[in-house]
Z-matrix of the N, CA and C atoms (Angstrom, degrees):
N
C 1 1.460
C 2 1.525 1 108.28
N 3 1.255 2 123.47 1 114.62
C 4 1.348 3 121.09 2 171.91
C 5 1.421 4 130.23 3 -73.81
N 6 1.040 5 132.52 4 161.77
C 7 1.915 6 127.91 5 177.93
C 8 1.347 7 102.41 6 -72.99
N 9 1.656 8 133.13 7 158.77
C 10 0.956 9 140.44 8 -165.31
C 11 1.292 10 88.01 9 -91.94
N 12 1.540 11 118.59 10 152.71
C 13 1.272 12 116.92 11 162.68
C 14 1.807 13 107.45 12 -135.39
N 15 1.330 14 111.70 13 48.01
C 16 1.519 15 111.37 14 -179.27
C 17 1.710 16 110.53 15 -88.04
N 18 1.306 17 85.41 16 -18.14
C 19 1.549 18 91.23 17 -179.49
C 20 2.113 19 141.39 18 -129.67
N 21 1.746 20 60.40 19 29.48
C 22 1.691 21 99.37 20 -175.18
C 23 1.729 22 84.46 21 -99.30
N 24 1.608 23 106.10 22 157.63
C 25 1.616 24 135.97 23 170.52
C 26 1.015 25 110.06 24 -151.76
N 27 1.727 26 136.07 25 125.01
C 28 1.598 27 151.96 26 162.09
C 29 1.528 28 101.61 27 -78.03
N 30 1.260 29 108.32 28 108.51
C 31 1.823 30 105.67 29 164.50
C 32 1.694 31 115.61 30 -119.78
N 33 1.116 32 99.61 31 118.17
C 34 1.490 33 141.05 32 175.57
C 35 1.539 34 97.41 33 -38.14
N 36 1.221 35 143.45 34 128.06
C 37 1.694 36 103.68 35 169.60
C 38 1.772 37 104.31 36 -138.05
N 39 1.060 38 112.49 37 108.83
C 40 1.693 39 127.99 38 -172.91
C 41 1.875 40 111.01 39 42.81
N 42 1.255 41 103.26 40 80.27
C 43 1.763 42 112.20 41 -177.66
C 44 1.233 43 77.77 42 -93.50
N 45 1.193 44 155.05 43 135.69
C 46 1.076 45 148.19 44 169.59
C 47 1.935 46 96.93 45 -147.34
N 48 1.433 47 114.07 46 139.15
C 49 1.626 48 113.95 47 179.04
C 50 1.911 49 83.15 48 -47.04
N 51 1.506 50 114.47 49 -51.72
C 52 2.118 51 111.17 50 -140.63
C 53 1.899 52 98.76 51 -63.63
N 54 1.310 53 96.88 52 -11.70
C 55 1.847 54 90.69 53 174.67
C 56 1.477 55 105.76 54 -111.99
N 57 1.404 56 133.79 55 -42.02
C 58 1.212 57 126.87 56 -163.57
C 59 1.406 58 107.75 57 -61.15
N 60 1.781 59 135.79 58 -38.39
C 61 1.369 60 131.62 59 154.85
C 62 1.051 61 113.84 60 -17.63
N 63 1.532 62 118.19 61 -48.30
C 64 1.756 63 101.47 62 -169.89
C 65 1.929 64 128.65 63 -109.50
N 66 1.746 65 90.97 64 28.45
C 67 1.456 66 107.41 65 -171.20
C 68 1.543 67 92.17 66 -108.53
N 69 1.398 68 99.21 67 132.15
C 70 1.571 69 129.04 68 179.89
C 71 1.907 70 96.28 69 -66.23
N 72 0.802 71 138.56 70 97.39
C 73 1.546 72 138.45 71 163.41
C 74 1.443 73 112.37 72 121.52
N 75 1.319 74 114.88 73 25.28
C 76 1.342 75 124.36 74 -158.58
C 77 1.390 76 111.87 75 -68.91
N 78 1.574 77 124.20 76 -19.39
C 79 1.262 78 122.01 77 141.44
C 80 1.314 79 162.68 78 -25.09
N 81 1.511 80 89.79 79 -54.28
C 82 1.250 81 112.44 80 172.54
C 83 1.532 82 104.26 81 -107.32
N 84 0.713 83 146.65 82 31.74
C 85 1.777 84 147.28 83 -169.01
C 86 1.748 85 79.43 84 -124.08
N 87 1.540 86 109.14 85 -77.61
C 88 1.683 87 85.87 86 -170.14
C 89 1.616 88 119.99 87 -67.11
N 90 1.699 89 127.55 88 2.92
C 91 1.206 90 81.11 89 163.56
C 92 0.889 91 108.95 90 -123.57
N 93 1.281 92 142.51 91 63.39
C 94 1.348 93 166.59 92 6.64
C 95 1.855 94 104.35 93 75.26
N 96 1.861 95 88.08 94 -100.28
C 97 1.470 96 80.57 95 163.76
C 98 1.473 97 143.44 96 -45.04
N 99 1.712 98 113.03 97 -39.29
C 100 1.207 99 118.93 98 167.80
C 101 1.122 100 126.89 99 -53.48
N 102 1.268 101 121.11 100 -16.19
C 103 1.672 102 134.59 101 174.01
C 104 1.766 103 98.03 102 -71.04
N 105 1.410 104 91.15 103 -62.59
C 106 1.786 105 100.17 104 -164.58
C 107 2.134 106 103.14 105 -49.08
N 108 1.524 107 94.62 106 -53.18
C 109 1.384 108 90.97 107 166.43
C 110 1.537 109 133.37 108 -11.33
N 111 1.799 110 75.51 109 -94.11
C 112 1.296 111 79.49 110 168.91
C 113 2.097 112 158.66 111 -64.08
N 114 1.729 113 76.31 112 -25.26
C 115 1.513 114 84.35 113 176.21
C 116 1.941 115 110.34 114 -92.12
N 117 0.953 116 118.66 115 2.91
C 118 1.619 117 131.12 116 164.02
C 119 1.799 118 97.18 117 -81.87
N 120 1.124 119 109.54 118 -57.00
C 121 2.284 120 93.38 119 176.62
C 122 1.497 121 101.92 120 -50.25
N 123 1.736 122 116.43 121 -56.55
C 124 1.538 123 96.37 122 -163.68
C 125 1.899 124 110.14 123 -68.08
N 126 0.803 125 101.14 124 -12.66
C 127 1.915 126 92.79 125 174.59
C 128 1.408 127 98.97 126 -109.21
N 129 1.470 128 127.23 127 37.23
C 130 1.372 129 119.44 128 146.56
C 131 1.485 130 122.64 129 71.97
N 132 1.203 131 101.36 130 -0.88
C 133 1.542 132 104.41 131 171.22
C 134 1.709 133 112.42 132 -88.02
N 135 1.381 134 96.77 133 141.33
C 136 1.310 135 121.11 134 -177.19
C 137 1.331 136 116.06 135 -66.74
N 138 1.624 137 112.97 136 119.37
C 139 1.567 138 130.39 137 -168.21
C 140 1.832 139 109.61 138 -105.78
N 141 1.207 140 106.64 139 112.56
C 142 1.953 141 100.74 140 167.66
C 143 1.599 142 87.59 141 -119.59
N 144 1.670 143 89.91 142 -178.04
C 145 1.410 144 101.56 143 164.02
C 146 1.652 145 92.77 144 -152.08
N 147 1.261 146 99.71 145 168.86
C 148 1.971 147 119.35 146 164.31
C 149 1.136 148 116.38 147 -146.60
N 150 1.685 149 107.04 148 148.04
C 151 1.354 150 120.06 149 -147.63
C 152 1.864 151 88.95 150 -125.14
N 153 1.217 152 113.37 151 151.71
C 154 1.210 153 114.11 152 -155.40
C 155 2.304 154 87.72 153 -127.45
N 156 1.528 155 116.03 154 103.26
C 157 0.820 156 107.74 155 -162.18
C 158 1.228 157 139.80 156 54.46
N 159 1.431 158 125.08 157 47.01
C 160 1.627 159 112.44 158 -172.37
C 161 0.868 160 122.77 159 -79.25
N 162 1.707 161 137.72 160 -4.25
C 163 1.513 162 131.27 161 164.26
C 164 1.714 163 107.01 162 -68.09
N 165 1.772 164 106.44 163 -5.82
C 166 1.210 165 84.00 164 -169.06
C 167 1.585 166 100.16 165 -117.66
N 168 1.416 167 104.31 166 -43.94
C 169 1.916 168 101.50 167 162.54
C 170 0.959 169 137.92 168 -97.91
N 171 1.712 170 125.45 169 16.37
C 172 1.280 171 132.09 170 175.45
C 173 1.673 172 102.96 171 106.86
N 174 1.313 173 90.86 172 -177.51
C 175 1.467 174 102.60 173 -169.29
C 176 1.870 175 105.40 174 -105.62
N 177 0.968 176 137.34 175 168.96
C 178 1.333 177 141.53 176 153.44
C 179 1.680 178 110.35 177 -11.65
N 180 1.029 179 128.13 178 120.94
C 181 1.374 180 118.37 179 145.88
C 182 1.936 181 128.09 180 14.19
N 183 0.726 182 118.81 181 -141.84
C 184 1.492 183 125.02 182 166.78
C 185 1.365 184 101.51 183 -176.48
N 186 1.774 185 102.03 184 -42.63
C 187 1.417 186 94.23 185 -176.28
C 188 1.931 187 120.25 186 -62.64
N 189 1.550 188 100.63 187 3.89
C 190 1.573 189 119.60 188 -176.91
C 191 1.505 190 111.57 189 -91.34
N 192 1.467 191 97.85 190 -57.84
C 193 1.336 192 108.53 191 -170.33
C 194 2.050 193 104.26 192 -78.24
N 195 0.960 194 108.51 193 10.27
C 196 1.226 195 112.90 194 173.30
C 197 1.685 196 119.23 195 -82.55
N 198 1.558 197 96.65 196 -36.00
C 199 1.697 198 98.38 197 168.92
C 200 1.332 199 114.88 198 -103.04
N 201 1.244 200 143.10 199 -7.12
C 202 1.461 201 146.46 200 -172.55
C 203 2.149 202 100.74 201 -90.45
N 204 1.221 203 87.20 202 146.32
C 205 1.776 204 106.57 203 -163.69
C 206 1.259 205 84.09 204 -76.91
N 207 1.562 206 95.11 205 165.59
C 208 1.469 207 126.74 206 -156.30
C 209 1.386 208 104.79 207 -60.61
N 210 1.785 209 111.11 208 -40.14
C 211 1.428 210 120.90 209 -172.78
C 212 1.339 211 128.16 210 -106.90
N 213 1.844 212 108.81 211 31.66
C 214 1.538 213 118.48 212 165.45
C 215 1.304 214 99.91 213 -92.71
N 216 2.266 215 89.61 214 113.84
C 217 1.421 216 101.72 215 176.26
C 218 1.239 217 125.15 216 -66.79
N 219 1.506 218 136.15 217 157.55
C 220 1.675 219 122.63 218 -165.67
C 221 1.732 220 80.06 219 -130.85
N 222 1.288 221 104.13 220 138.08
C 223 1.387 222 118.61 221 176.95
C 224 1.487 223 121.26 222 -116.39
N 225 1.320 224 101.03 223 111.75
C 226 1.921 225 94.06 224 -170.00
C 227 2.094 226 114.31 225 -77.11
N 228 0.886 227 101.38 226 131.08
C 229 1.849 228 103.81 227 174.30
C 230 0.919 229 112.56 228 -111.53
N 231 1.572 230 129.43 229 179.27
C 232 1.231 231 149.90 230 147.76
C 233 1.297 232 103.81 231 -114.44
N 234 1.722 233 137.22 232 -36.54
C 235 1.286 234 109.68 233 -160.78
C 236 1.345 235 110.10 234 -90.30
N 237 1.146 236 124.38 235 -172.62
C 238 1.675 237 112.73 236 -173.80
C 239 1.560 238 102.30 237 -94.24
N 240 1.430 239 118.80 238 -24.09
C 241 1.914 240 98.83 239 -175.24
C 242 1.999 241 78.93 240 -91.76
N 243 1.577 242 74.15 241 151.87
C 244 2.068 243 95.00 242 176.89
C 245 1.572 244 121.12 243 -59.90
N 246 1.304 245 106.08 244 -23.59
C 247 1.401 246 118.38 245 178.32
C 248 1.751 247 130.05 246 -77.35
N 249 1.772 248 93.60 247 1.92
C 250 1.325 249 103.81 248 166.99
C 251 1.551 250 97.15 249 -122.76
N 252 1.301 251 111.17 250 50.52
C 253 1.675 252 126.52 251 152.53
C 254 1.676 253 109.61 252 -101.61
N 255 1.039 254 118.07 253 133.05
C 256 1.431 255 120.57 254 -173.66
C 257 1.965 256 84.79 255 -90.57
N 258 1.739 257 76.21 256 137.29
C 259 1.798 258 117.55 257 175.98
C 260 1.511 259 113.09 258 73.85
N 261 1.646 260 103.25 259 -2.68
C 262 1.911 261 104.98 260 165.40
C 263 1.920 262 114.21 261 -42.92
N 264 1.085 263 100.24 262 -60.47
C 265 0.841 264 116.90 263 -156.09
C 266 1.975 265 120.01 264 -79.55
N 267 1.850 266 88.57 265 -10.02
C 268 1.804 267 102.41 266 161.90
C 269 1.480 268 99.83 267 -85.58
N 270 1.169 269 118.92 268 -24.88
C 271 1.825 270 127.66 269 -173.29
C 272 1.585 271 90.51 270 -58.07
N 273 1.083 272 123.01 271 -49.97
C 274 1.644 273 116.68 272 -140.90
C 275 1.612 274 97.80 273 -91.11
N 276 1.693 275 106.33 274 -44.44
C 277 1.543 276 106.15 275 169.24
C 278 1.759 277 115.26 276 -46.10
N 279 1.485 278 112.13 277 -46.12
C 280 1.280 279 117.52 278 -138.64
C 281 1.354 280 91.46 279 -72.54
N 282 1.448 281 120.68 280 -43.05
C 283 1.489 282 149.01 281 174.24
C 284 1.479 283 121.80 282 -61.87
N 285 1.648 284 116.96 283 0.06
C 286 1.063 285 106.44 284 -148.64
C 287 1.611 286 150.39 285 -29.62
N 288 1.277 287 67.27 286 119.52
C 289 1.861 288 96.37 287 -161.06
C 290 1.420 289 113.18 288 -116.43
N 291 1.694 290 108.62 289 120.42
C 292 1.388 291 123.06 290 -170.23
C 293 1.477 292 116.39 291 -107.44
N 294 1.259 293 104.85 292 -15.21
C 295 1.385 294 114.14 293 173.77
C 296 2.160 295 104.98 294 -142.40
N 297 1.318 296 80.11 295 151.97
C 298 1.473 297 108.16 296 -160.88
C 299 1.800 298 98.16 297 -114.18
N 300 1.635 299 98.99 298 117.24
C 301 1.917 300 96.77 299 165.37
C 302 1.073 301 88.24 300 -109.59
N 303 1.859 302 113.98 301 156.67
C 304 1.303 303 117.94 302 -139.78
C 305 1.969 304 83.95 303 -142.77
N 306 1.471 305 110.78 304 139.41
C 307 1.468 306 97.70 305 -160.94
C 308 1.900 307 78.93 306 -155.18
N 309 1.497 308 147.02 307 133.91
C 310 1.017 309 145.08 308 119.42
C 311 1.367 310 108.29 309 -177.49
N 312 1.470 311 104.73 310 -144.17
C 313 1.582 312 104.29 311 163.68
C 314 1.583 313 104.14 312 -135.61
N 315 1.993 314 103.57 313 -177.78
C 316 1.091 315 116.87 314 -47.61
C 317 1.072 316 140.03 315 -69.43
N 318 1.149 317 145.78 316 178.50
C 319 1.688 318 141.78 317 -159.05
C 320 1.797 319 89.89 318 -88.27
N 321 1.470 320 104.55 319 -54.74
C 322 2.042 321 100.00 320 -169.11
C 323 1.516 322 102.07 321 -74.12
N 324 1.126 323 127.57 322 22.09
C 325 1.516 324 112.16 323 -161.30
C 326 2.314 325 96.59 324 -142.51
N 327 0.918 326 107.18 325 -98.44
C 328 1.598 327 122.45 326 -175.91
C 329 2.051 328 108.99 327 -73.27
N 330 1.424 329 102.83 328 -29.87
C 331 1.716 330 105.81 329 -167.43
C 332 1.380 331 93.85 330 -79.05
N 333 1.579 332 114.46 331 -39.73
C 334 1.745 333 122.07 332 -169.63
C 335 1.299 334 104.10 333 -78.66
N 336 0.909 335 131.92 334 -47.26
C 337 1.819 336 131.88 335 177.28
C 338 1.243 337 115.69 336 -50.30
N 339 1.584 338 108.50 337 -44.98
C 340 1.443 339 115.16 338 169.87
C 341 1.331 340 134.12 339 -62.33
N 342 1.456 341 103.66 340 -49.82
C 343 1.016 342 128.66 341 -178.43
C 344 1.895 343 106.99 342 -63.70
N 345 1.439 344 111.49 343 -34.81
C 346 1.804 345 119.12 344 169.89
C 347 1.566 346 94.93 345 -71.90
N 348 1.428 347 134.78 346 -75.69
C 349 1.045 348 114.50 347 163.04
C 350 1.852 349 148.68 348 24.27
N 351 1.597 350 81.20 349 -83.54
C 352 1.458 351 97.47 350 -160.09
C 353 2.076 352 86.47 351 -77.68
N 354 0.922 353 109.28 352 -53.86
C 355 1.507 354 119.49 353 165.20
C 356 1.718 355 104.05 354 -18.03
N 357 1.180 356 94.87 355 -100.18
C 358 1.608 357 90.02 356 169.10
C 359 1.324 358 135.53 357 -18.25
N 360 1.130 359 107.87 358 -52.18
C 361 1.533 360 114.39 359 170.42
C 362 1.699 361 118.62 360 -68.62
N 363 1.180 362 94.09 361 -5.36
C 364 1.921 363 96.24 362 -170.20
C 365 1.696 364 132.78 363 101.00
N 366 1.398 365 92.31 364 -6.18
C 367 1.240 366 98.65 365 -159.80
C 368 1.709 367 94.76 366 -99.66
N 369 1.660 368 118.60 367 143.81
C 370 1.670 369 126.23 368 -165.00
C 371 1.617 370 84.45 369 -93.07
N 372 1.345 371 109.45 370 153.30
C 373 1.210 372 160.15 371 -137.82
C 374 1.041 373 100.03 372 -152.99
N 375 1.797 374 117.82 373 119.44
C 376 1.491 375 129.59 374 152.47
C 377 1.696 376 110.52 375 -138.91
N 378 1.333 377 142.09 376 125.26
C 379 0.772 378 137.93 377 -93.82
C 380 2.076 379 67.28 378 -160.55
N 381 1.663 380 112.22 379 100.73
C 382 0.936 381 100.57 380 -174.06
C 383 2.067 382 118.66 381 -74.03
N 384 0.973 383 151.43 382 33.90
C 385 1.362 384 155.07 383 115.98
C 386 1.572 385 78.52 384 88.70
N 387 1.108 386 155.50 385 -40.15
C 388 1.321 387 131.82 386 -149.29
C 389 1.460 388 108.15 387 -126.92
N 390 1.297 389 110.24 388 -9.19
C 391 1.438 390 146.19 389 178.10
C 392 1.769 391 135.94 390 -115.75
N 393 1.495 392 95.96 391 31.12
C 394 1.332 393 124.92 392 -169.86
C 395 1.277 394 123.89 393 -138.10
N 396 1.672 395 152.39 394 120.88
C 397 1.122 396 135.34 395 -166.52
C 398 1.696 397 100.79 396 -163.53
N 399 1.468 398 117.25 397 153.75
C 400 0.973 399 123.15 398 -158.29
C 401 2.132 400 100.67 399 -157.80
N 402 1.261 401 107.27 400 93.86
C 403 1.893 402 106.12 401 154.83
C 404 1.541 403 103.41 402 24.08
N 405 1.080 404 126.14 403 -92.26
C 406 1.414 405 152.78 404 -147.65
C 407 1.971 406 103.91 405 -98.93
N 408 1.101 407 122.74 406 41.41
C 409 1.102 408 110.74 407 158.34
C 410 1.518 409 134.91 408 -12.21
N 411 1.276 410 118.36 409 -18.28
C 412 1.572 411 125.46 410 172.00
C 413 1.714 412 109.30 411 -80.73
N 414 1.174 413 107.78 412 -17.35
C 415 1.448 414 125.33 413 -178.51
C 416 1.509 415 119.64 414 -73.21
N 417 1.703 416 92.62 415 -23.34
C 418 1.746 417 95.64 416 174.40
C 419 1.350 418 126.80 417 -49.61
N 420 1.348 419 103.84 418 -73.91
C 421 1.732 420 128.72 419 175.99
C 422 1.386 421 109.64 420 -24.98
N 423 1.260 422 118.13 421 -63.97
C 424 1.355 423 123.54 422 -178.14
C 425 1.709 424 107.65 423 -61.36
N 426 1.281 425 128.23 424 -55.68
C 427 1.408 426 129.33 425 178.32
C 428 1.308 427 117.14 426 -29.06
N 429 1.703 428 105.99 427 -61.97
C 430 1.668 429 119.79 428 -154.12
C 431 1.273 430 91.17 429 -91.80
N 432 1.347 431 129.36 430 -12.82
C 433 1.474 432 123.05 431 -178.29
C 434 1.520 433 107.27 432 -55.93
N 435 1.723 434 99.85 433 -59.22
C 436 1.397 435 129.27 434 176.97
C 437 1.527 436 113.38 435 -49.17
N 438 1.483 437 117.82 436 -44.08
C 439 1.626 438 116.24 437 -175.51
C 440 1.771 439 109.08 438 -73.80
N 441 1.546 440 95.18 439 -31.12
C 442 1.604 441 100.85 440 175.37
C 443 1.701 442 116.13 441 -40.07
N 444 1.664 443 88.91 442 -56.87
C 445 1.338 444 101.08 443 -162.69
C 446 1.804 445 113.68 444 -74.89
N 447 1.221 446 102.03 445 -5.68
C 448 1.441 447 112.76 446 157.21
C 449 1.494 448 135.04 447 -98.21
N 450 1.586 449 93.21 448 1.08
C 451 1.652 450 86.77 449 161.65
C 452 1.584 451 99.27 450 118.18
N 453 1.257 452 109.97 451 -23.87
C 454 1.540 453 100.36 452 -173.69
C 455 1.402 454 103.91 453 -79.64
N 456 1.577 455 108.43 454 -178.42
C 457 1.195 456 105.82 455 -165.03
C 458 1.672 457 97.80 456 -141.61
N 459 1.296 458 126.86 457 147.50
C 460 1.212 459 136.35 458 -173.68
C 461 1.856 460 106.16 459 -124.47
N 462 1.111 461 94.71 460 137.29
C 463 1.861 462 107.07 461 -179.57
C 464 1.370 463 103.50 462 -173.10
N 465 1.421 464 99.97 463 159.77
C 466 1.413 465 129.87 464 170.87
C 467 1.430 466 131.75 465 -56.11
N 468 1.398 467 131.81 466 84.62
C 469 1.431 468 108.81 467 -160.80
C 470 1.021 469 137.28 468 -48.80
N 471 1.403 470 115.95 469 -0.25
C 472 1.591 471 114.37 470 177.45
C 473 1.754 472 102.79 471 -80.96
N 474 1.354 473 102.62 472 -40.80
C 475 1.670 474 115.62 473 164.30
C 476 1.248 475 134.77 474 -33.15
N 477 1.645 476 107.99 475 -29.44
C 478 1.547 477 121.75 476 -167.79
C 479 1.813 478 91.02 477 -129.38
N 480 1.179 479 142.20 478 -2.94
C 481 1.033 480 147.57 479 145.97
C 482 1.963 481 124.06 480 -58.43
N 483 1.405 482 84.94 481 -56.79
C 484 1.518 483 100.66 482 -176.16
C 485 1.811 484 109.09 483 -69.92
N 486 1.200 485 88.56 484 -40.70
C 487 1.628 486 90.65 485 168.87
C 488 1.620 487 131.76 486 -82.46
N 489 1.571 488 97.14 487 -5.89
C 490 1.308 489 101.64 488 155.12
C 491 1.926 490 123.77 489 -70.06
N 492 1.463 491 93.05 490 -36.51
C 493 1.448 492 107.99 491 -175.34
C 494 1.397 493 102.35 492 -53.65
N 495 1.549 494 109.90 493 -67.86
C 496 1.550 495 118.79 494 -178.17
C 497 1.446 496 119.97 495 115.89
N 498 1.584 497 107.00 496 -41.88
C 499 1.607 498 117.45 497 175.81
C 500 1.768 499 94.26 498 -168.25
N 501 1.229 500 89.06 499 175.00
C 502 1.995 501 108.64 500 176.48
C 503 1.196 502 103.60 501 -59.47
N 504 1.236 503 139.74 502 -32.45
C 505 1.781 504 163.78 503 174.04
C 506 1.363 505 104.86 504 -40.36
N 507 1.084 506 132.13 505 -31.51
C 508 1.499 507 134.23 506 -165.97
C 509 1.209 508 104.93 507 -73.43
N 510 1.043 509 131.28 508 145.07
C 511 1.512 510 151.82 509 164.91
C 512 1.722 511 125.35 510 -54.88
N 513 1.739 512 102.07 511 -17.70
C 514 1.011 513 115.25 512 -174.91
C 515 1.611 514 107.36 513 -108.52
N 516 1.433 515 117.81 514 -18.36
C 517 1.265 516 143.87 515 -172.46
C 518 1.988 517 106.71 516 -28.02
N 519 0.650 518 107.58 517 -88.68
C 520 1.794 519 123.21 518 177.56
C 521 1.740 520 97.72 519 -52.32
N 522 1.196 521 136.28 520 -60.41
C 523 1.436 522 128.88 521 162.96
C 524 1.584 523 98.19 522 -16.87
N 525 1.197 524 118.70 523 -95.33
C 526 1.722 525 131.73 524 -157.48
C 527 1.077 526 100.09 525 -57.27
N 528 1.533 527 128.71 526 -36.22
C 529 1.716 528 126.34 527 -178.44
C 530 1.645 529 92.90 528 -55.18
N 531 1.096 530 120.97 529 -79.50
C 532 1.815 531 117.48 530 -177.07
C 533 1.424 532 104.67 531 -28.11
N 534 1.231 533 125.92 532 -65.68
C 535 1.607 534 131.15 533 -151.45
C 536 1.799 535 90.19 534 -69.17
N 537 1.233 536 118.95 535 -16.31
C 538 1.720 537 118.26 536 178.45
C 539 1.302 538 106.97 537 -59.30
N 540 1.965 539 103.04 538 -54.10
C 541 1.218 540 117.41 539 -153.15
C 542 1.853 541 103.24 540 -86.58
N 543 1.139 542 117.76 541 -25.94
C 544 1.308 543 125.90 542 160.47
C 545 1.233 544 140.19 543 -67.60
N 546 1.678 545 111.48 544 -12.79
C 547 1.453 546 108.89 545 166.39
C 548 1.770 547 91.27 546 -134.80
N 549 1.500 548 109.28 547 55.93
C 550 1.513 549 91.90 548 171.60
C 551 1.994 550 100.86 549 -96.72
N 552 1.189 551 96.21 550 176.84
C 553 1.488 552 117.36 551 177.73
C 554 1.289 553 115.88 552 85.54
């Protein structure tokens, strides 16, 4: 039996080329994300992203928007939590969505705002761990310490993937096994 995911949402949060230049592992973070991407469409969970200034630092990746469906809306901001992106927040109603997986950079800066945010509002928070990155890597520990103690929750996306599946039984099962073996390392 797999976990429901009608009321699960993956948000993307400013991958942008003008920040990922200056993230230590920036390699593996997007394909990382590109995993989460993609294996969140085949189990039906709802994909946005937000772009943090793009007239001024570019748009998303490409190598991102290359696997995400035609109709993951991208929401442009200025403020650093996502929820002061205009129409985020009709996305999540429209979708209803009670919990939030949490995927960009940086973790002390736009992931944490959001991530307090969405909290506030009620909505659970998981904070994909393998799909998160921030300048200052020393900055982690202290962050997720802090989101812990508020309730959010941090894991591995293959962790919150696989437990979406439920068992080998799933229909989607062998799909995500490839996309494992295709963005491992």
């Amino acid at each position: 039996m797999s976990a429901p995911t009608q009321h699960l949402g993956l948000l993307m949060i400013d991958l942008q080329d003008g920040f990922l230049k200056a993230i230590p592992g920036r390699e593996s973070l997007v394909r990382r994300c590109r995993f989460a991407v993609q294996a969140a469409e085949l189990l039906g969970v709802a994909v946005a992203a937000t772009e943090q200034l793009p007239a001024k630092l570019g748009p998303t990746t490409a190598e991102l928007t290359a696997v995400w469906g035609p109709h993951t809306p991208v929401f442009e901001k200025s403020a650093f939590s996502a929820f002061g992106a205009d129409g985020l927040s009709r996305w999540i109603e429209a979708n209803q969505i009670d919990h939030l997986l949490l995927a960009g950079i940086e973790t002390p800066i736009c992931v944490y705002q959001t991530a307090l945010h969405a909290l506030s509002e009620e909505i659970g928070v998981t904070l994909l761990s393998d799909c998160i990155a921030e300048r200052r890597p020393e900055d982690r520990p202290a962050v997720l310490q802090q989101l812990i103690a508020m309730d959010a929750h941090i894991l591995p996306s293959e962790t919150i993937l696989y437990s979406l599946l439920g068992d080998a039984g799933h229909p989607q099962f062998r799909a995500v096994t490839q996309l494992v073996k295709d963005h491992a390392g």
